[in-house]
N, C-alpha and C positions, 0 to 999 in steps of 0.2 A: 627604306628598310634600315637603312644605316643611324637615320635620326631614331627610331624605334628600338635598336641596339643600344645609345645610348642612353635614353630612357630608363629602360630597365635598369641597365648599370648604374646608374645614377641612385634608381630606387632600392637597387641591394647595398649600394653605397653608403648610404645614409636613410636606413629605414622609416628612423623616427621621427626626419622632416616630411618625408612622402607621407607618413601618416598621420600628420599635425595638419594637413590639407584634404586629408579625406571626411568630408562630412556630407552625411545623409539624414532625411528627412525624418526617421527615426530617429536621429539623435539632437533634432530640436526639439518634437514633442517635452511636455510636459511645461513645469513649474519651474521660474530660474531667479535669482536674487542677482542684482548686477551692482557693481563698481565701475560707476561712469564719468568720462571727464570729458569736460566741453571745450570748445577755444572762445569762448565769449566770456566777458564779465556776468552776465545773465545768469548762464546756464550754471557758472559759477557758485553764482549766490544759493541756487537749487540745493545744493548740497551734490553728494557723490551718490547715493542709494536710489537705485528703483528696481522695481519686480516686473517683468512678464511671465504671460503663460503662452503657450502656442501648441491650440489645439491641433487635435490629427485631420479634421473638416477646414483648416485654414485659415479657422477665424482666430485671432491674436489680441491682447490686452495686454495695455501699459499701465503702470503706475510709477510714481514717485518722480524723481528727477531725469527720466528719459528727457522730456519734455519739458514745457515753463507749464505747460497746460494740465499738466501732473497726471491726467491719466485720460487714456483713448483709445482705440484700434481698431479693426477692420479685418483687413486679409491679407495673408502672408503668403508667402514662395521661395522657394528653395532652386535656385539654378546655378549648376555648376558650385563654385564656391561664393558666391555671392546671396545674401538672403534679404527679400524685397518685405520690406513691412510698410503697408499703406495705412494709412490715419486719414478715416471718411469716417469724423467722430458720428454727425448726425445722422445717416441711414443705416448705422451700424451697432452704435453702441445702447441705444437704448431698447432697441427691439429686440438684440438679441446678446450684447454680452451683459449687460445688465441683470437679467431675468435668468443667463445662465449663472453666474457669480451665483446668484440669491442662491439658486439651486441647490449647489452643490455645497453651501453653507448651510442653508438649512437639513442637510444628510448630515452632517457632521464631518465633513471632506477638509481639508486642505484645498488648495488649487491645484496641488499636486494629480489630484483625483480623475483617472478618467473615466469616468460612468458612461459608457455612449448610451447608454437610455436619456440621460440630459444632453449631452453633445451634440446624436442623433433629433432632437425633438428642439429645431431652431427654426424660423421663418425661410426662406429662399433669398439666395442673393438678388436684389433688384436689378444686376446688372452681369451677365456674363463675362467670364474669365478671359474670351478673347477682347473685348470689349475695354475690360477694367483696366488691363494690364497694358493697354497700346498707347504710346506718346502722345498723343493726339489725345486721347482722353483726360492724361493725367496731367497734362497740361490744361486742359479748360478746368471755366470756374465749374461745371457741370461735375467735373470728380469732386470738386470738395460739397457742393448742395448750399452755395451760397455760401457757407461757412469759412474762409479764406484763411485764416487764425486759427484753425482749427485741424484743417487736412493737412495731406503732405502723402508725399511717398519718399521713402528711407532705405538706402541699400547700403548694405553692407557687404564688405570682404570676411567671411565668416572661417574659422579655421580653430580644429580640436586639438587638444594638449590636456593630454593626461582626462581629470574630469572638467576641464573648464572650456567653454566655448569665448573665444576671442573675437570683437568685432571691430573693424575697422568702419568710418561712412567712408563713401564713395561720390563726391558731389558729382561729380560729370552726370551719375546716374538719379540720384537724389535731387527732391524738389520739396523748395518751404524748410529748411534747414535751420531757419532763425532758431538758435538756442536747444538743439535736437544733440544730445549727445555726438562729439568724433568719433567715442573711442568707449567700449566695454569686456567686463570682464566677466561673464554668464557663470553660476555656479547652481547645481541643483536645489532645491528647497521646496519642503510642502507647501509652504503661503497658508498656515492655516490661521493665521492673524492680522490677513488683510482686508479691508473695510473696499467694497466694490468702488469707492470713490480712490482707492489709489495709497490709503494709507496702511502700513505694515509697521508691525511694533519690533 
């Protein structure tokens, strides 16, 4: 009871850091342009730019210097302040962000865009969420699909300030981190000048 007293104190204390660590999953959705910095000469040379989107169904799309690999994704999750984004380029990305990207380009959208008649109308995950998400999984080569360069799982310390979402990685938690961005700086954007291979003008 007494540690709950302080708590609260704490959070009338200083509102605007208890609320720089309040994030929900309504405030990843959509379209985000990021400033990223790597600790590797690598990721380095990438440059500082890349774009995600993070749909409300969990499926998720990178491009630009996230990555050496410039653009991927899979499925995302939100827990507590931490947000997991898995990279299973090949069961994922061509069947169904691919085909969604075209979509919502060919409407005339941004990525910003969330049409669930396109969101909604995606293939099934080949593999369930208790499944996907368990160590054991994401450890074998079975989570990447042979593709070992390619996958990864990616968490972050995720936390809001003003309109920018701040990510830290978490390696304890993270796997295949060669050249994956440490550290970003999320800001909203339509992406309506992004080439589904990962390039934004």
């Amino acid at each position: 009871m007494r540690s709950r007293g302080w708590s609260i104190l704490w959070m009338l204390t200083f509102p605007s850091l208890a609320a720089a660590q309040t994030v929900k999953e309504v405030d990843l959705v959509g379209a985000w342009r990021a400033e990223v910095e790597h600790g590797d000469s690598v990721g380095n040379a990438l440059g500082t730019h890349a774009w995600l989107v993070l749909w409300p169904d969990s499926l998720w799309w990178w491009g630009g210097a996230l990555h050496y690999h410039t653009h991927g994704g899979a499925r995302w999750r939100l827990v507590g302040d931490t947000l997991w984004l898995g990279n299973d380029y090949e069961p994922y990305f061509h069947p169904m962000i691919q085909p969604r990207i075209e979509a919502i380009q060919e409407k005339g959208y941004g990525l910003a865009a969330m049409d669930m008649k396109i969101i909604g109308n995606r293939e099934p995950y080949d593999v369930p969420d208790s499944i996907y998400w368990s160590k054991a999984f994401r450890d074998s080569v079975t989570a990447c699909s042979g593709q070992g360069k390619q996958c990864g799982t990616w968490v972050y310390k995720v936390s809001k300030r003003d309109q920018h979402l701040y990510l830290v990685r978490l390696d304890s938690l993270s796997r295949n981190t060669r050249s994956v961005a440490t550290k970003a700086v999320l800001t909203r954007d339509s992406l309506t000048t992004c080439h589904w291979l990962g390039d934004c003008d």
